[in-house]
C-alpha positions as CSV (number, residue, x, y, z in Angstrom):
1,X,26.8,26.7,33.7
2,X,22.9,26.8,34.6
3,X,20.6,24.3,34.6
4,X,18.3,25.6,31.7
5,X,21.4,25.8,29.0
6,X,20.4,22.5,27.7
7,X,16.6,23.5,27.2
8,X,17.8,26.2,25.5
9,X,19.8,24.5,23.0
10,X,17.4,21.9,21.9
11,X,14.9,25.1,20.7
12,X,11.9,22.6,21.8
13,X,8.8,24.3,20.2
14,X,5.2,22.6,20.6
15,X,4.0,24.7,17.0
16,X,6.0,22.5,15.1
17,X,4.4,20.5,12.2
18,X,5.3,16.4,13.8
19,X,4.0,17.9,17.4
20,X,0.4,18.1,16.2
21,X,0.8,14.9,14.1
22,X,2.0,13.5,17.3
23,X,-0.6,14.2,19.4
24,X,-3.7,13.3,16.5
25,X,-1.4,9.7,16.6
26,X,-1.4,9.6,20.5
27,X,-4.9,9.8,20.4
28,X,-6.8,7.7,17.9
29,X,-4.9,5.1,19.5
30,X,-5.3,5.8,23.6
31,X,-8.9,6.8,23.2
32,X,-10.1,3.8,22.4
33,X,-8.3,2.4,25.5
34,X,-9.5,4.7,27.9
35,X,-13.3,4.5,26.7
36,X,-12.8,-0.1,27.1
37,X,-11.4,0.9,30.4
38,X,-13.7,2.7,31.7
39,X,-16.5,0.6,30.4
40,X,-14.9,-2.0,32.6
41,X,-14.3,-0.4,36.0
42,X,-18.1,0.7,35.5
43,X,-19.1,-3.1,34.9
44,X,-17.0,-4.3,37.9
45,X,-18.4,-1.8,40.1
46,X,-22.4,-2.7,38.8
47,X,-21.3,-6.2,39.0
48,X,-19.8,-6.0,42.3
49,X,-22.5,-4.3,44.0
50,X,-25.5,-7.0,42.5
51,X,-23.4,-9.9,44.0
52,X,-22.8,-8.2,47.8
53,X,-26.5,-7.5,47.4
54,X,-26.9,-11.5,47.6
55,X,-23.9,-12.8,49.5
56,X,-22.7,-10.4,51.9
57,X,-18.8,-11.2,50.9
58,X,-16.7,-8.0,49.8
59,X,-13.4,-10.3,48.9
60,X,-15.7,-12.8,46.7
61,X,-17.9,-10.2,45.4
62,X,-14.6,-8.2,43.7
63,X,-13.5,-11.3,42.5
64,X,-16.4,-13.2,40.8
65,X,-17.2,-9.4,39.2
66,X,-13.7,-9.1,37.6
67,X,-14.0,-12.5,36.1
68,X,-17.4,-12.0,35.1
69,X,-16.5,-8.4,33.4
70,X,-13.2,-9.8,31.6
71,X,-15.3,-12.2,29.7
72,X,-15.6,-15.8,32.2
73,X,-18.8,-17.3,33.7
């Protein structure tokens, strides 16, 4: 029995109507996601960079810009 039989059963076809309803679902809700995410790695990394400017400390500089960017003092 070859390994494809199975594919070839299920008649998997990305033109079907829920396939593009899928996808539209898939992504109104990760866009939004991906645009906070980003926003965030961008704001660590300014954040980051301003505080080893001033204190010279790698470790403490990723950690006081993480807390900062997720919303602490």
């Amino acid at each position: 029995m070859p390994k494809n039989s199975w594919l070839k059963k299920l008649r998997i076809s990305i033109h079907a109507h829920g396939t593009s309803f899928a996808l539209m679902i898939l992504a109104l809700t990760q866009v939004p996601v991906g645009i906070k995410n980003a926003a965030e790695v961008a704001c660590i990394g300014q954040t980051s960079n301003k505080i080893w400017k001033s204190e010279k400390n790698h470790s403490e500089a990723n950690m006081i810009a993480v807390q900062r960017c997720n919303g602490r003092n």
